[in-house]
Structures are given as C-alpha cells and as structure tokens.
N, C-alpha and C positions, 0 to 999 in steps of 0.2 A: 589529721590523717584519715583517709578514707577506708574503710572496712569492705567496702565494695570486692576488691581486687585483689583481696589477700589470697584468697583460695585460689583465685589464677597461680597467682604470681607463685607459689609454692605449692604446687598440684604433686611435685615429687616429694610432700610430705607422708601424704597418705601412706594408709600402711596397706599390704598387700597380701591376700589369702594363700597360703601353701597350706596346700592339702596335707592332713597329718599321715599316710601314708609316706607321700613322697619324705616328707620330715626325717620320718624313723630311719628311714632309708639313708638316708644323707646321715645320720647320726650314727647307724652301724657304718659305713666307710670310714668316716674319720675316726670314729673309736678303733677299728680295724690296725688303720695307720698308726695312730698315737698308740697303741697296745703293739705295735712292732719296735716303739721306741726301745721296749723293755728288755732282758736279753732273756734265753732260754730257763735257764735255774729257777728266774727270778718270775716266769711267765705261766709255768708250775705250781709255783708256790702259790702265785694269785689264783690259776685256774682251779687248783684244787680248795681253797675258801671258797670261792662262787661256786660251785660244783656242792661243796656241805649246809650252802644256803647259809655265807658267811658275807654278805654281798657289802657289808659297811665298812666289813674287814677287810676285804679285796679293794675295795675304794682306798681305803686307806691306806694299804701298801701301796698302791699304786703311785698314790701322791709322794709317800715317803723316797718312792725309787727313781720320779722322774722330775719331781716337781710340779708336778702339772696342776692346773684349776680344778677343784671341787667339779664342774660339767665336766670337764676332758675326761678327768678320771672316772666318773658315774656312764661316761659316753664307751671307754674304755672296755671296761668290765661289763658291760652289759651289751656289746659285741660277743662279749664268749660267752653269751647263754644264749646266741640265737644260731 
C-alpha cells in the first residue's frame, strides 16, 4: 500500500480551527436551550447554587433533573452566570 496518497484521499480528516470566541458562544446557546429543558421551580433552585458559587452543585442538579451529559449540564449552568 502506498502512503503517498493517504492525505489526498482523506484531506476531510484534518481537524479544523474554531476560534474560542466563537466556541463559548455556541456553548452559551445550547446551554441556554438545554437549561429551558428544566421547568420554573426547578430553574431557581439551580440558579440560586450558581448564584452562592455552588457551581458543582448546580451541575448536579441539573443532571439529576434532566439527565443530561456531565458537558450539557456544565454548558447549562454556566449559561446562567453569563
């Protein structure tokens, strides 16, 4: 097998530079969204942890209330401190 041609042939390997701006950005929207999953009562109780600088805590609930992945819920909660 030739080695020549590999980087042709899968050029959409490469990985691609996002600016960490734009990142965070993308990362508050979705947290935004996922954090609407939550209902009222329960949106309170997380914001007022993040708010005491309880922010592991707030993760936490958040996972316990929607289920969501360790990033969704840190993506979540760290939408309502910006």
């Amino acid at each position: 097998m030739h080695d020549k041609g590999i980087a042709q042939r899968f050029w959409w390997l490469r990985s691609i530079q996002i600016p960490k701006r734009s990142q965070q950005e993308a990362n508050r929207r979705v947290g935004e969204l996922l954090f609407s999953l939550v209902d009222q009562t329960d949106q309170a109780e997380v914001q007022a942890l993040a708010a005491n600088g309880r922010f592991v805590y707030a993760v936490r609930r958040v996972r316990e209330l929607t289920g969501m992945s360790l990033i969704d819920a840190k993506r979540a909660v760290e939408s309502l401190q910006r």
